[in-house]
N, C-alpha and C positions, 0 to 999 in steps of 0.2 A: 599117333603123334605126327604134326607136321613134321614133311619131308624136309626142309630147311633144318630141321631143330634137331633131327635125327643127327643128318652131317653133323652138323656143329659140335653135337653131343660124341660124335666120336673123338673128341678132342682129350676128352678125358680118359682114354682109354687110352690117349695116343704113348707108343710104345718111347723110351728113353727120353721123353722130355722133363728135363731136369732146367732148374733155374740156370742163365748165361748169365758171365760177369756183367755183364750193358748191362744199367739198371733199365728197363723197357719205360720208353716214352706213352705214358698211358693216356698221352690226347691227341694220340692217334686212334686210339678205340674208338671204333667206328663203322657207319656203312657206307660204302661207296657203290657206283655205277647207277645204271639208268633204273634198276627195279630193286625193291626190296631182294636181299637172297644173291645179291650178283658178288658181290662181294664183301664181308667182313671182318674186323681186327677185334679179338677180343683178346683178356690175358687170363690164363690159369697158372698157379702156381708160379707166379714170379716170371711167368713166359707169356710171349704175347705171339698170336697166333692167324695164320692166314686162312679163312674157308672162302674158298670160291665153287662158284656151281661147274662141275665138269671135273673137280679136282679133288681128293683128299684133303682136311685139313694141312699146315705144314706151319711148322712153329718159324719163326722168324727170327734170323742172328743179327745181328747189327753188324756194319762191317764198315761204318764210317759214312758221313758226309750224307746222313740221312737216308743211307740205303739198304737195304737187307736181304740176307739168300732166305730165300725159299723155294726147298726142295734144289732143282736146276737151275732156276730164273734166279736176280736179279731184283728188285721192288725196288724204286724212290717212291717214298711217302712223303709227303709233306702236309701240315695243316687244311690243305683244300681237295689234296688227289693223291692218287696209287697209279705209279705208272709201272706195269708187269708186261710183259712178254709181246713188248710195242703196242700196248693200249693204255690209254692214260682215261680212268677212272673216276668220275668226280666224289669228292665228299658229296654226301648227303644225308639233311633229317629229314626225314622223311614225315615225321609227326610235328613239324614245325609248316610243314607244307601243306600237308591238312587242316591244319586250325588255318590258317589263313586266305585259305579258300572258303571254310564256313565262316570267319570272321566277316569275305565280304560280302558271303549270302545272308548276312545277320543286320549288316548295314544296309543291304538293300532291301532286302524282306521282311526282317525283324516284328518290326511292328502289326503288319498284318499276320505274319505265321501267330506273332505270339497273343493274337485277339481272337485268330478260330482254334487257335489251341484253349484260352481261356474259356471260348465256347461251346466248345465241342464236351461228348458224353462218357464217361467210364466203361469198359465194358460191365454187361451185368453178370453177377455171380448170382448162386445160389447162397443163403446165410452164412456166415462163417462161424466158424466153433469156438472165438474168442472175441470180447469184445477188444477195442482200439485202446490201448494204456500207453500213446508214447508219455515217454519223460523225459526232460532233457536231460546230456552228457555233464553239463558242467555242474559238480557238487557232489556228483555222483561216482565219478571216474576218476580216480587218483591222479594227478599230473597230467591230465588231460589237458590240449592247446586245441581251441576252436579256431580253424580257417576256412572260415564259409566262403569257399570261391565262388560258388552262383549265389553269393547275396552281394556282389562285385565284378567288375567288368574283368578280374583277373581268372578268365576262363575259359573255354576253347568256342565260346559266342564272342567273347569281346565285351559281352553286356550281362546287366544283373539279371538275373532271373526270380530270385527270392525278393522279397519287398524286405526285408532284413535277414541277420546272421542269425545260426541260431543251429543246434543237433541234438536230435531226439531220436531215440529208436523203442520198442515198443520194451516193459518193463527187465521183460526175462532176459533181453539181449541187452539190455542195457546193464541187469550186473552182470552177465557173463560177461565184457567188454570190461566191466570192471576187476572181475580178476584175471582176466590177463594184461590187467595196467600194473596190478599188483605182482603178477609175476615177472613182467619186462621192467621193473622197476627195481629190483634186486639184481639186474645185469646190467643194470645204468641205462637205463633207457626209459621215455616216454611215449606216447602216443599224440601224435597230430591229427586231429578228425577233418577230413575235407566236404564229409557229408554224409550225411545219416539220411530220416526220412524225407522221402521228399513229393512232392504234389504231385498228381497224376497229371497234371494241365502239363508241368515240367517235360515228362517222362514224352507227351506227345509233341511237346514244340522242339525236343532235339532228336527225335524220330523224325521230324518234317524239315528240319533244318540241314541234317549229315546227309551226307552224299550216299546213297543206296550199298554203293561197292565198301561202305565205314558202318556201317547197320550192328557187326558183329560189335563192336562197341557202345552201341545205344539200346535200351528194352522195347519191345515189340507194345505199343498201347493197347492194341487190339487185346495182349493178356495182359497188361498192366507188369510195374516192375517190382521187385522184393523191396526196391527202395521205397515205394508205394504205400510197400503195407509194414514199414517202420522192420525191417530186420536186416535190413542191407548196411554196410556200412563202408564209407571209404576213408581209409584212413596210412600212416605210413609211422618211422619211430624219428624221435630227436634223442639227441644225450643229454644226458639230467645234467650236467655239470657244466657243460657249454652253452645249450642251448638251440646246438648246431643240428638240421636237419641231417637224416642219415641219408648217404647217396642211395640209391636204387638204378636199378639197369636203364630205367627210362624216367621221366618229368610223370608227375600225375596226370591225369587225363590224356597222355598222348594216346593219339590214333596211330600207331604202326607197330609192327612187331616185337620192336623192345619194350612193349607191355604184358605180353604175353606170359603168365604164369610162369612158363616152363620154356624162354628166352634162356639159349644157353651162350648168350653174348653180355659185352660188359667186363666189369673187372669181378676180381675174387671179393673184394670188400661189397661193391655191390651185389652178387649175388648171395654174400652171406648175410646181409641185413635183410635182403626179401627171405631168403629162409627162417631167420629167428623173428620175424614175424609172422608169417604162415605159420612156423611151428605154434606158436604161441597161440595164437587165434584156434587153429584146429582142437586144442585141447581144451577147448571151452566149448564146444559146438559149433563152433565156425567154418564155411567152407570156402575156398577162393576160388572165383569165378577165372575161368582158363583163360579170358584174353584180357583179364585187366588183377595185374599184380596187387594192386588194391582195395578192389572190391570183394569185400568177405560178406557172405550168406548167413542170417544166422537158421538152425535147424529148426523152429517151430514157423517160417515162414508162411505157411500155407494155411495157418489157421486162421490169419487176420486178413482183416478186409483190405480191396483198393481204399486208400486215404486221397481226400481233397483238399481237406483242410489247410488253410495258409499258415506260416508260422502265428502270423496274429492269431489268429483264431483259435491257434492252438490253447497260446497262453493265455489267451477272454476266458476259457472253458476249463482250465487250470485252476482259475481265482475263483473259479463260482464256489 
């Protein structure tokens, strides 16, 4: 386990922390200082909590006028900064920082990355032991909400990458996905799909677009990605009755730590909506990829081919 994630996680072990009267300011939850890891606020159990690198967790009392003990020190927090032990601390997203760095590599480059990405070659496989059955989600997946972000500029390019909306994944995973719609759907909950299979041309133009040091986020082309070959799937829950997206510890597709699977930052409601989906998903055959809380693998991944196919082309070969 990362070394960040360990600290943090010793939080739940942390000895007498019990809920304080202060109801805790929970947008303060957050990271601050110059690197991922230097400092952050998250809350367990009705407490909200300090890790910094070089320190034990130390849960945080409120003591008025915006400022809290922890441990010996002293903290003012406010909406932008932590000022502890005479250093003042900036807020930071960190994954708001990334997309906007590829956003302007996408305005600059865009076009040509995404014309030798459309030209460039698959790697070659050996045959695969199934043929390609995607099918789409929708008709098929109880409650299911399609938000095709890369068939819209609402995504960590800025720009559409799909020529339309549209989620498919290949048939077995597609009803496994269906019953664990059926079973989040008995707890009030639905499924939001952000994206299912997807082109290999994709897979290579944001391999060429993300900054080298972000890679652990993006699939290698050279072996092509599970979303490739129709088993991958990213998706998150809403509530049936509102309507209302459920929080999670980070935004989809962000690039920085609060993606991570096994982020032990955030609040208690957010970490428990990424658990009752993981759990969910795992009971059908699904597995969750460790740096992105919502990409789940399904388990016959490996039989099916890299896919090129566009969504059109998909459904031209549908209607035959």
């Amino acid at each position: 386990m990362r070394g960040w994630a360990i600290a943090l996680l010793l939080i739940c072990t942390a000895v007498g922390a019990r809920p304080l009267s202060h109801t805790p300011d929970l947008s303060i939850v957050g990271s601050y200082g110059a690197a991922e890891g230097d400092a952050t606020i998250l809350e367990r159990g009705g407490v909200l909590f300090l890790a910094r690198k070089g320190h034990a967790p130390e849960p945080l009392k409120y003591i008025g006028a915006a400022r809290y003990r922890a441990g010996s020190s002293v903290a003012l927090v406010t909406a932008k900064s932590l000022t502890i032990d005479g250093q003042m601390l900036t807020r930071r997203d960190f994954g708001a920082e990334t997309e906007a760095a590829i956003r302007a590599t996408a305005r600059r480059d865009g076009a040509a990355l995404r014309q030798a990405a459309l030209a460039a070659t698959p790697p070659a496989e050996p045959p695969s032991r199934r043929a390609s059955d995607l099918v789409p989600l929708e008709g098929l997946v109880p409650h299911v909400r399609i938000d095709t972000r890369y068939a819209s500029g609402n995504n960590f390019t800025g720009q559409p990458i799909y020529e339309r909306a549209g989620a498919y994944l290949q048939r077995s995973a597609a009803e496994a996905l269906a019953r664990v719609a059926t079973a989040l759907a008995s707890k009030g909950y639905g499924l939001i799909v952000y994206d299912g299979y997807r082109p290999w041309f994709a897979t290579k133009l944001f391999w060429d677009i993300v900054p080298a040091d972000k890679h652990v986020f993006v699939a290698d082309p050279a072996k092509g990605s599970r979303h490739n070959r129709g088993c991958a799937v990213d998706l998150g829950l809403y509530d049936l009755k509102t309507g209302a997206i459920s929080p999670m510890p980070s935004r989809y597709d962000e690039m920085s730590a609060r993606a991570y699977s096994d982020f032990a930052g955030g609040t208690d409601a957010e970490r428990a909506n990424r658990a009752l989906l993981r759990a969910a998903m795992e009971r059908e055959g699904f597995t969750v990829y460790d740096s992105e809380w919502w990409h789940f693998d399904y388990r016959d991944w490996a039989d099916y081919p890299i896919g090129t196919a566009s969504f059109t082309q998909i459904e031209a070969t549908r209607r035959r």
